[in-house]
Residue frames as a rotation matrix with the C-alpha (Angstrom) as fourth column:
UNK 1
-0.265 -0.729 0.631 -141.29
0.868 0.105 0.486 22.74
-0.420 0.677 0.605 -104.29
UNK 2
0.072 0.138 -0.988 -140.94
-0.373 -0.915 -0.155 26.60
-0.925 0.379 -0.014 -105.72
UNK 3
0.808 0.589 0.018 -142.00
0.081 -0.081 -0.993 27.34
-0.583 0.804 -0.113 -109.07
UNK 4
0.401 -0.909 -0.112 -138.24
-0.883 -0.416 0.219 27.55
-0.246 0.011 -0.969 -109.88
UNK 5
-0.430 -0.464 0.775 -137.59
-0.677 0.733 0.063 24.27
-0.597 -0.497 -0.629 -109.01
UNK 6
0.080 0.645 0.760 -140.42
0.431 0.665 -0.610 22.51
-0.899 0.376 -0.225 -110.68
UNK 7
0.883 -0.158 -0.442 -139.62
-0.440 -0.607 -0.662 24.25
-0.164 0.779 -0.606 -113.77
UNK 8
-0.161 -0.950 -0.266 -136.08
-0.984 0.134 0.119 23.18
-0.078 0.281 -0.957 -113.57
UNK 9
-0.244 0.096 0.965 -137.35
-0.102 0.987 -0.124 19.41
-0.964 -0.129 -0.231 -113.10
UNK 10
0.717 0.681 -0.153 -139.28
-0.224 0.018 -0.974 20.07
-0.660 0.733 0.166 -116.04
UNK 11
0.730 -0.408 -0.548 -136.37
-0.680 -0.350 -0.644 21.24
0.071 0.843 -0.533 -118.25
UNK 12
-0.446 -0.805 0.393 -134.22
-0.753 0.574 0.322 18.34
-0.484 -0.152 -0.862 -116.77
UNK 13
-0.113 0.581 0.806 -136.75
0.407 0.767 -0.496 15.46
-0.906 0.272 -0.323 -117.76
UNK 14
0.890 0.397 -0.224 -137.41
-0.099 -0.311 -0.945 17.17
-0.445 0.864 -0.237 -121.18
UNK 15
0.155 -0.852 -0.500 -133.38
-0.988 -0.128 -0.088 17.34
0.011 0.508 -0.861 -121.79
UNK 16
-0.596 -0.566 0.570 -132.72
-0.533 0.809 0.247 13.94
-0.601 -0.157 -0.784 -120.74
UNK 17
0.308 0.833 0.460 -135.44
0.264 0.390 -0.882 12.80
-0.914 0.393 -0.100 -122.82
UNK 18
0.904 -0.130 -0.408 -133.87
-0.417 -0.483 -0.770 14.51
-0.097 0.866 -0.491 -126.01
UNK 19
-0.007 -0.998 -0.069 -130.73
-0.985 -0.005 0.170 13.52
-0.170 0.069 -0.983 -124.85
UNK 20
-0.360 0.049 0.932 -131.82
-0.093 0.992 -0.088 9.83
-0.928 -0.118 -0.352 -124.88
UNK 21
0.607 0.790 0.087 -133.80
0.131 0.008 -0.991 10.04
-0.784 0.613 -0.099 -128.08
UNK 22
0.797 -0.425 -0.428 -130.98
-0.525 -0.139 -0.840 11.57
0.298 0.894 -0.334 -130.03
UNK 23
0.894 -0.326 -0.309 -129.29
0.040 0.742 -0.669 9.09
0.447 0.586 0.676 -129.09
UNK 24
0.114 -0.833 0.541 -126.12
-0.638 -0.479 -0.603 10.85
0.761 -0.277 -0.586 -127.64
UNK 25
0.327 -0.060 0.943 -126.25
-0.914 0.232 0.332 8.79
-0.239 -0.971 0.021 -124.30
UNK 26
0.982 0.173 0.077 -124.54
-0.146 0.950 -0.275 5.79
-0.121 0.259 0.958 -126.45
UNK 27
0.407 -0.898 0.169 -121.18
-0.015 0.178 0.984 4.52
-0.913 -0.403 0.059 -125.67
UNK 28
-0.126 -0.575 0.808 -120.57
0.978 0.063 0.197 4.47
-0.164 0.816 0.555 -129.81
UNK 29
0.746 0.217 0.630 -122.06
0.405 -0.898 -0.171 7.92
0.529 0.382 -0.758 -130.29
UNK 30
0.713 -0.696 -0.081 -119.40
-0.277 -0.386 0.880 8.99
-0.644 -0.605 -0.468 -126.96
UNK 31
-0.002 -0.741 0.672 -116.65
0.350 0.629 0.694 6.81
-0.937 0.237 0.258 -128.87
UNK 32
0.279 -0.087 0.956 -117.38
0.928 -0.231 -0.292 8.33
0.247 0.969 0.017 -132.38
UNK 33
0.922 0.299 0.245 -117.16
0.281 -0.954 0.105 11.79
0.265 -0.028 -0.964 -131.05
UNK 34
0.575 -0.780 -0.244 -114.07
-0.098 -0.363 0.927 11.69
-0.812 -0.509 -0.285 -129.21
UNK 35
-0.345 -0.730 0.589 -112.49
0.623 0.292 0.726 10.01
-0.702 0.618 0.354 -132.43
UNK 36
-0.292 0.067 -0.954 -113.81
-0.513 -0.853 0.097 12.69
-0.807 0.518 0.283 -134.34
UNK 37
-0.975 -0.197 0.098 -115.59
-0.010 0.488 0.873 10.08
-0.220 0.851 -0.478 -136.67
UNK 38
-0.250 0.963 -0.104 -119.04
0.892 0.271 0.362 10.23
0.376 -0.002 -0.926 -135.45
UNK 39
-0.994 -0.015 0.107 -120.93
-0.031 -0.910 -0.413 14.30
0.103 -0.414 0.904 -134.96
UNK 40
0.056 0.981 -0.185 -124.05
0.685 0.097 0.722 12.97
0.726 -0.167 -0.667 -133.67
UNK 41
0.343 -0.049 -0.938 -123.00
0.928 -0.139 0.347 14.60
-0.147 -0.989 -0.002 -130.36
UNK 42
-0.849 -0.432 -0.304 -121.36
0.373 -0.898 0.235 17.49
-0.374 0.086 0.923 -131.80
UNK 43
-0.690 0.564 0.453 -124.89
0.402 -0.222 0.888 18.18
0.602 0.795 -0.074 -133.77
UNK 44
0.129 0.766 -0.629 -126.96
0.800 0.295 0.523 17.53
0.586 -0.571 -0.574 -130.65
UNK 45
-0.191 -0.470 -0.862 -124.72
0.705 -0.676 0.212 20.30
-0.683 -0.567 0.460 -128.76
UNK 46
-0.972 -0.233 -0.005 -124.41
0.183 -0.778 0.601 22.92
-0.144 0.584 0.799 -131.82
UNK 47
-0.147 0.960 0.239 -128.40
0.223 -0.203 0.953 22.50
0.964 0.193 -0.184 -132.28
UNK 48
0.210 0.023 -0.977 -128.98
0.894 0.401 0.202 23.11
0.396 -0.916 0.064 -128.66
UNK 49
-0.254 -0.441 -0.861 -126.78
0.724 -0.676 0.133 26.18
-0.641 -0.590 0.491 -128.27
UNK 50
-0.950 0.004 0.314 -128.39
0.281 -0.436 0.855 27.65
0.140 0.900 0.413 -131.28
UNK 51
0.077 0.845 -0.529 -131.88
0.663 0.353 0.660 27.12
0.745 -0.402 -0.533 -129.83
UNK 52
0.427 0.381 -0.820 -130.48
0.900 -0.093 0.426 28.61
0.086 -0.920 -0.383 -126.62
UNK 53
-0.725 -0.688 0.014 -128.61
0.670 -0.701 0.244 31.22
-0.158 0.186 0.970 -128.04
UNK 54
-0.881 -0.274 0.387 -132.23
0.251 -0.962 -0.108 32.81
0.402 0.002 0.916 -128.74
UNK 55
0.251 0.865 -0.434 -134.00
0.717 0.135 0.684 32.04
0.650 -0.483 -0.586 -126.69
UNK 56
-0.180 -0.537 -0.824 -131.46
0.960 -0.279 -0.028 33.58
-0.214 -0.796 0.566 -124.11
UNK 57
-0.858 -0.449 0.249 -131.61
0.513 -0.765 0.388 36.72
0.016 0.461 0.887 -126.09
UNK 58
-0.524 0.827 0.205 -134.87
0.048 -0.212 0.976 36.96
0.850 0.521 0.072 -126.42
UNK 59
0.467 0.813 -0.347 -135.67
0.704 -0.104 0.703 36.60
0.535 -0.572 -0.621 -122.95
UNK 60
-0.209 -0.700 -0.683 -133.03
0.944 -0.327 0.047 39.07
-0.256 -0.635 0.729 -122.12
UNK 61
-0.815 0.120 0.566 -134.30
0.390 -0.608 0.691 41.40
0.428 0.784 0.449 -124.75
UNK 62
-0.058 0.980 0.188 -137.77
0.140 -0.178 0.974 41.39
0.988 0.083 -0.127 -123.09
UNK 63
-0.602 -0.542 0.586 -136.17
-0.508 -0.307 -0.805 41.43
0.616 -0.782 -0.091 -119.49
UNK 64
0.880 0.451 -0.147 -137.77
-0.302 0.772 0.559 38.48
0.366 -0.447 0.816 -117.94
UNK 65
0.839 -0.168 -0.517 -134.16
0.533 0.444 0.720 37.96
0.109 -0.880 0.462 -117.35
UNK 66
0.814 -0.574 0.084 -130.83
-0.570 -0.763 0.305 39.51
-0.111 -0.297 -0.948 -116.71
UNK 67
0.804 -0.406 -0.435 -127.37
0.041 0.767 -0.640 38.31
0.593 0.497 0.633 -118.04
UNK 68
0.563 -0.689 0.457 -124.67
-0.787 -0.280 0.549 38.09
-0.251 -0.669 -0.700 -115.69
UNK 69
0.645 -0.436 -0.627 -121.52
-0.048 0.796 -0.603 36.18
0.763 0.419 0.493 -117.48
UNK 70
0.821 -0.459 -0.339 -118.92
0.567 0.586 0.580 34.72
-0.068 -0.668 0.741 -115.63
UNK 71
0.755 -0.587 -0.292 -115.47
-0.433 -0.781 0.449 35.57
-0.491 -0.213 -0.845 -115.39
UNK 72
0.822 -0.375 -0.428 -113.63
-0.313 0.330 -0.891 35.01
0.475 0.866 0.154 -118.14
UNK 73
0.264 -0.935 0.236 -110.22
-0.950 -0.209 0.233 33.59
-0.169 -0.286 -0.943 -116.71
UNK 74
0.579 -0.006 -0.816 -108.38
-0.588 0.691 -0.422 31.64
0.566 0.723 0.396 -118.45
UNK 75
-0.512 -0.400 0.760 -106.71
-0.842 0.408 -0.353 29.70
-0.169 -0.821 -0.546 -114.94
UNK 76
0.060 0.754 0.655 -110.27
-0.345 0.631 -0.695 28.08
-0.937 -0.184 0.298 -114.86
UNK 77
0.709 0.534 -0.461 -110.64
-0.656 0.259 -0.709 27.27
-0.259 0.805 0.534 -118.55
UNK 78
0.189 -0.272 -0.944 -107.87
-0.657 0.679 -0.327 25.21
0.730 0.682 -0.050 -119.20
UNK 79
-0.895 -0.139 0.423 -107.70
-0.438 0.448 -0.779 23.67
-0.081 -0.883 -0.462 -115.97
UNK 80
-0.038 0.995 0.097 -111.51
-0.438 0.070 -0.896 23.12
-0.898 -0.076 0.433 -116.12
UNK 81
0.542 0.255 -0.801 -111.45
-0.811 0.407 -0.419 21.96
0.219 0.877 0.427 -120.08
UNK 82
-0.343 -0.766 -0.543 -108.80
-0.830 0.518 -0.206 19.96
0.439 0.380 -0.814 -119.51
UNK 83
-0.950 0.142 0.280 -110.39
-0.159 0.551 -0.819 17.90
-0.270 -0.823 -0.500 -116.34
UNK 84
-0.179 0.810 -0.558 -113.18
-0.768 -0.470 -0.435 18.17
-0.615 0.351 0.707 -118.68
UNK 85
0.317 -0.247 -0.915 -111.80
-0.848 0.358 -0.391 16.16
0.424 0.900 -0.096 -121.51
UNK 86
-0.678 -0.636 0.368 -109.87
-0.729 0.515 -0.451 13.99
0.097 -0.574 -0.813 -118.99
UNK 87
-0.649 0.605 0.461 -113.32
-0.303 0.350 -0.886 12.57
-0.697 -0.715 -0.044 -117.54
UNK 88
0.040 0.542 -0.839 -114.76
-0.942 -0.260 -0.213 12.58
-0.334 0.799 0.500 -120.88
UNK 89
0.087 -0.460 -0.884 -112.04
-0.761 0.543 -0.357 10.16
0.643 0.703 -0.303 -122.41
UNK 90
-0.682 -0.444 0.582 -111.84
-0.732 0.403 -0.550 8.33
0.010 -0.801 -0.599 -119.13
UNK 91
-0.563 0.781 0.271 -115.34
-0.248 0.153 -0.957 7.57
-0.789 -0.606 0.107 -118.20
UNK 92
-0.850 0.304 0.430 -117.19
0.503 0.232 0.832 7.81
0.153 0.924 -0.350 -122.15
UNK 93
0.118 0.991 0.059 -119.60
0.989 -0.123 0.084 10.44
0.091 0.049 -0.995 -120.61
UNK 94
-0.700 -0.342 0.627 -119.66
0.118 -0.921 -0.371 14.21
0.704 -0.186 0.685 -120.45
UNK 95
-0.922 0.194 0.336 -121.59
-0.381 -0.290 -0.878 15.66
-0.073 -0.937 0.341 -117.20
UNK 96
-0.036 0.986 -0.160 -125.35
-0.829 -0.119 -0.547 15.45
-0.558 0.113 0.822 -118.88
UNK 97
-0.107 0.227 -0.968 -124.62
-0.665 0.708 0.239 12.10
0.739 0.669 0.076 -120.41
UNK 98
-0.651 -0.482 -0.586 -123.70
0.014 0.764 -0.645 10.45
0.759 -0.428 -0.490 -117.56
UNK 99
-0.781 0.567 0.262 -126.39
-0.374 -0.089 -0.923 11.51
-0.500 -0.819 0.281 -115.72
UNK 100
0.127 0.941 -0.313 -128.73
-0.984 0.081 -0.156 10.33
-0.122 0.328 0.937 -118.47
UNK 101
-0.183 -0.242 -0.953 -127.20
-0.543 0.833 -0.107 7.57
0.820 0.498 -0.283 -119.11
UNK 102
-0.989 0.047 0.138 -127.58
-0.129 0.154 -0.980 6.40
-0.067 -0.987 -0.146 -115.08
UNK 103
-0.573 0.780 -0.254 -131.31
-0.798 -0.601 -0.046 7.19
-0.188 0.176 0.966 -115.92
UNK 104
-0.130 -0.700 -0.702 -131.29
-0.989 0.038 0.145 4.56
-0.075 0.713 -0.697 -117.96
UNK 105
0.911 0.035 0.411 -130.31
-0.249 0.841 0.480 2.38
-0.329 -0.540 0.775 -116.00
UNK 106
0.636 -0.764 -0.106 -126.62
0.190 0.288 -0.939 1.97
0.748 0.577 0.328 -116.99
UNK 107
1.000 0.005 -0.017 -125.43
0.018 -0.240 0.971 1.87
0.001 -0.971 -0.240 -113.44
UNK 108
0.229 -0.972 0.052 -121.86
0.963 0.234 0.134 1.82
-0.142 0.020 0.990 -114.65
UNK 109
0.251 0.297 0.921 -122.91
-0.027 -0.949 0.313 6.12
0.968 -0.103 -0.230 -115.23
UNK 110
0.950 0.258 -0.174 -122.95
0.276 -0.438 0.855 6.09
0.144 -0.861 -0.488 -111.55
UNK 111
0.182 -0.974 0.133 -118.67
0.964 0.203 0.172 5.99
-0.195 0.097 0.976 -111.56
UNK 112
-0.351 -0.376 0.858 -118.79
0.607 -0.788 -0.097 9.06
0.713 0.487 0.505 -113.64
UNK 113
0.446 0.713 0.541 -121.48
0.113 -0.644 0.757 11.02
0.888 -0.276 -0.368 -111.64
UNK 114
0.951 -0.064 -0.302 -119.76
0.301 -0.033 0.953 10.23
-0.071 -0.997 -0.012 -108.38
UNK 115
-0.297 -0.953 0.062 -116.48
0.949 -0.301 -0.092 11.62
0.106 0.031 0.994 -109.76
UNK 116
0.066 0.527 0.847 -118.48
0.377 -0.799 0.468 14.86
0.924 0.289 -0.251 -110.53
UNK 117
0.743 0.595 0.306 -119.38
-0.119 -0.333 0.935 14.94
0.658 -0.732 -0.177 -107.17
UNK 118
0.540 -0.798 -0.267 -116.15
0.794 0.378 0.477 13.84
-0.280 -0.469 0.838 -105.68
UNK 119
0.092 -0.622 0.778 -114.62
0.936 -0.213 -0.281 16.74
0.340 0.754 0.562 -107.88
UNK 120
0.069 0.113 0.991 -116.75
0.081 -0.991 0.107 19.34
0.994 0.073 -0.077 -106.97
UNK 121
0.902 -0.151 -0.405 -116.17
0.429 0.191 0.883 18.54
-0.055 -0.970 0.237 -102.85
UNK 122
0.185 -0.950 -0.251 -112.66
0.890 0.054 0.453 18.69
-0.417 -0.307 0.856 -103.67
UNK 123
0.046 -0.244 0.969 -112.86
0.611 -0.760 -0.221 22.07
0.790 0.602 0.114 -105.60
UNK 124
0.606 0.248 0.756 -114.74
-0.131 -0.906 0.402 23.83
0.785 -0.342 -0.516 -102.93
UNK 125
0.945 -0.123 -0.303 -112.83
0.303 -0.019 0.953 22.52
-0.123 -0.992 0.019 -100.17
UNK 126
0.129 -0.963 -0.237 -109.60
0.899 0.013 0.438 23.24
-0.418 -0.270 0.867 -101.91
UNK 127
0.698 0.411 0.587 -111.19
0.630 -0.742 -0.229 26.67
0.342 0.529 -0.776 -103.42
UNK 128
0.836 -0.441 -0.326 -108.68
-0.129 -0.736 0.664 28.80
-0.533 -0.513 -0.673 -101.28
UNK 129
-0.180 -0.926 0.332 -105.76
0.254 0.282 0.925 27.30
-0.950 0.251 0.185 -102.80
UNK 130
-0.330 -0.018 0.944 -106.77
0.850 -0.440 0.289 27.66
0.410 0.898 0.161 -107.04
UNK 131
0.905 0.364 -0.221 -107.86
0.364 -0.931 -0.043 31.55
-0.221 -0.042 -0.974 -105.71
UNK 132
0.565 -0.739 -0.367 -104.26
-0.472 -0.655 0.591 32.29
-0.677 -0.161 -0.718 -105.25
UNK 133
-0.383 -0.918 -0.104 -103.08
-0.315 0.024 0.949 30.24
-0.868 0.397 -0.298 -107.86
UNK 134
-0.790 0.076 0.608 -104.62
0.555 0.509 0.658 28.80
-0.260 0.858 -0.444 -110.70
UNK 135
0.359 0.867 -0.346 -107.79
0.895 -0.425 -0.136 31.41
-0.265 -0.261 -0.928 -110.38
UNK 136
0.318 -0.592 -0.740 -105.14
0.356 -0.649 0.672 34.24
-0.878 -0.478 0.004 -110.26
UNK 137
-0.568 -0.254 0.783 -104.12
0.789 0.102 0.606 33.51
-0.233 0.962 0.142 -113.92
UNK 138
-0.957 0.114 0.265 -105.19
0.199 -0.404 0.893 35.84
0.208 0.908 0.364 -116.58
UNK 139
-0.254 0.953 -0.168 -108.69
0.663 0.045 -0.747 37.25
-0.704 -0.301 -0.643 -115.60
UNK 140
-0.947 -0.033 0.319 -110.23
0.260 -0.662 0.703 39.23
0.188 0.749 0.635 -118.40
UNK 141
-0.784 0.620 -0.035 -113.32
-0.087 -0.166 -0.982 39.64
-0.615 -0.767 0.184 -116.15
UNK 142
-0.012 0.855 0.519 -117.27
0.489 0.458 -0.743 39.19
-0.872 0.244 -0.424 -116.95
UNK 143
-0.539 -0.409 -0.736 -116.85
-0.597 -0.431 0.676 39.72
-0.594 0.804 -0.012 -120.66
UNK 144
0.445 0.750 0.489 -119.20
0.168 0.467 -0.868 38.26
-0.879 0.469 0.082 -123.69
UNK 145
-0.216 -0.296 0.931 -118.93
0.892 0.327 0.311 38.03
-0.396 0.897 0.194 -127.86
UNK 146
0.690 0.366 0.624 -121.05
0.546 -0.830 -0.117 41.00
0.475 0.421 -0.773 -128.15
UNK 147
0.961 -0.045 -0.273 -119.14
0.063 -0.926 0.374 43.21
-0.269 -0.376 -0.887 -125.89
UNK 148
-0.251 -0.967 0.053 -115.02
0.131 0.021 0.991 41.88
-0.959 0.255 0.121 -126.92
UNK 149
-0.628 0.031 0.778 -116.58
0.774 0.123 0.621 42.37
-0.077 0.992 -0.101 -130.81
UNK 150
-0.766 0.329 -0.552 -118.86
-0.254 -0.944 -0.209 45.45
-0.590 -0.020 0.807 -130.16
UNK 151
-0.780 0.603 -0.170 -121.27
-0.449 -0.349 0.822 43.82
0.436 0.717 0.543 -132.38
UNK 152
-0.440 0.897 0.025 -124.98
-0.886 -0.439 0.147 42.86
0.143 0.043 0.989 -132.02
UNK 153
-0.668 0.005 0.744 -125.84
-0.414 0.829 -0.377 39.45
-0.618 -0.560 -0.552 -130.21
UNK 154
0.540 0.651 0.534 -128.16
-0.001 0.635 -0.773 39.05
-0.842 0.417 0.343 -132.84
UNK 155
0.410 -0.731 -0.545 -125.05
-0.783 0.024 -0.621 39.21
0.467 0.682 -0.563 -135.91
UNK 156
-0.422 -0.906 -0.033 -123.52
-0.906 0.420 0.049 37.48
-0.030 0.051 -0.998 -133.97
UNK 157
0.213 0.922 0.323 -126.68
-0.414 0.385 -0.825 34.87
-0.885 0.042 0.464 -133.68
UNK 158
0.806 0.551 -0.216 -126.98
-0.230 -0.045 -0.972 35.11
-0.546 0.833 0.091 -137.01
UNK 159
0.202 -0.895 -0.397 -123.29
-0.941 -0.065 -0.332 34.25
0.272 0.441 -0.855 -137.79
UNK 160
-0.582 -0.366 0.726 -122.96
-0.689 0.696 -0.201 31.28
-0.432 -0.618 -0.657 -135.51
UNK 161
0.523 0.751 0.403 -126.43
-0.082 0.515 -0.853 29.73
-0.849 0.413 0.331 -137.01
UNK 162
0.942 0.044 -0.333 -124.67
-0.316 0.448 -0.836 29.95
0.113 0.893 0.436 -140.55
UNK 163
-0.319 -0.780 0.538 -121.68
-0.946 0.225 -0.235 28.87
0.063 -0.584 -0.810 -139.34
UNK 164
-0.432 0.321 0.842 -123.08
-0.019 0.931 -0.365 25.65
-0.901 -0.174 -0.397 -137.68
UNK 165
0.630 0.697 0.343 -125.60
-0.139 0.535 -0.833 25.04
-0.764 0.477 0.434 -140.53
UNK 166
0.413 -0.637 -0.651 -122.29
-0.801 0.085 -0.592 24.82
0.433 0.766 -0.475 -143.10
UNK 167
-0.297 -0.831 0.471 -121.10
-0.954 0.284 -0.100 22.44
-0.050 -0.478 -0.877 -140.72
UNK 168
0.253 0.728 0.637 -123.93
-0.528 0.655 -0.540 20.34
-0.811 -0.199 0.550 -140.68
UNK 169
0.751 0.338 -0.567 -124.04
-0.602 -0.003 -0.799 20.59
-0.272 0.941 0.201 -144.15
UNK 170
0.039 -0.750 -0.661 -120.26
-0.842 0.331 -0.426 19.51
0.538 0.573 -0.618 -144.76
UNK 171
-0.586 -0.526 0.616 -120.71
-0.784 0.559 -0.269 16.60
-0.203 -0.641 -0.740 -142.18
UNK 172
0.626 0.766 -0.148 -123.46
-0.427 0.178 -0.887 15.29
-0.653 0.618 0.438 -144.34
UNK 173
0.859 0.147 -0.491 -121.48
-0.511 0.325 -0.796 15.03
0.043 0.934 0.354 -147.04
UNK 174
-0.241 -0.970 0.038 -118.58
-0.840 0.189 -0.508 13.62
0.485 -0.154 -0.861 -145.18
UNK 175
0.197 0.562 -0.803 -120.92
-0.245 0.821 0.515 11.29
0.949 0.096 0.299 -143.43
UNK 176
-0.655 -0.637 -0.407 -120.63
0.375 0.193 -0.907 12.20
0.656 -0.746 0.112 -140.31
């Protein structure tokens, strides 16, 4: 096993561990979220991408690594959000729940995980086809916040953090 690898195990067994701990891997916490009554899961995600927002920066800053964003096209995003949400509302797990939740031992997770995997078979094998059509859509190519806003990944950092922490704040007092 490369030093890559064991590293990623690491960071998988440390998430799923958080992800179990806060809770998130519960069929009410899935069920509050979708009904938009319960932002444990939205909290667990917004604290997360804050975290990794600088870390990312920070290890990009120091060049340990090297960003390389995707292509923006917006074929894949709503196709992709939508089969997102679909599986979400279907199943009561998003990708990294359902795989903790399997963990577990909740062997009714295993449904979701093998769609995943049923999905992505059926992506690549029908990958020609969404090139020429759903792929084709709108491409606004490998594009970030900092570069469509010209400003500083750390403003923008620093915007998103107060941003989310008002949110917290007002779901607090909404009780959510």
């Amino acid at each position: 096993m490369s030093t890559e690898q064991l590293l990623g195990l690491i960071t998988g067994a440390v998430f799923g561990f958080l992800l179990q701990k806060g809770r998130v891997l519960r069929f009410d916490k899935q069920l509050g979220a979708l009904l938009l009554k319960d932002m444990t899961i939205f909290k667990f995600m917004l604290s997360s991408i804050l975290v990794g927002m600088v870390g990312i920066t920070l290890l990009s800053n120091a060049g340990i690594i090297t960003l390389s964003h995707k292509p923006m096209n917006v074929g894949a995003v709503v196709l992709g959000g939508a089969l997102f949400g679909a599986g979400w509302a279907i199943m009561g797990f998003c990708p990294g729940t359902s795989v903790g939740a399997l963990g577990e031992g909740r062997w009714h997770a295993l449904f979701a995980v093998l769609g995943m995997i049923t999905g992505a078979a059926l992506y690549a094998e029908l990958y020609p086809f969404f090139k020429s059509t759903v792929l084709a859509w709108k491409n606004f190519g490998k594009i970030g916040l900092a570069e469509v806003t010209g400003l500083s990944p750390w403003i923008l950092i620093a915007i998103f953090w107060a941003g989310t922490i008002s949110l917290f704040i007002w779901f607090e007092k909404k009780g959510l």
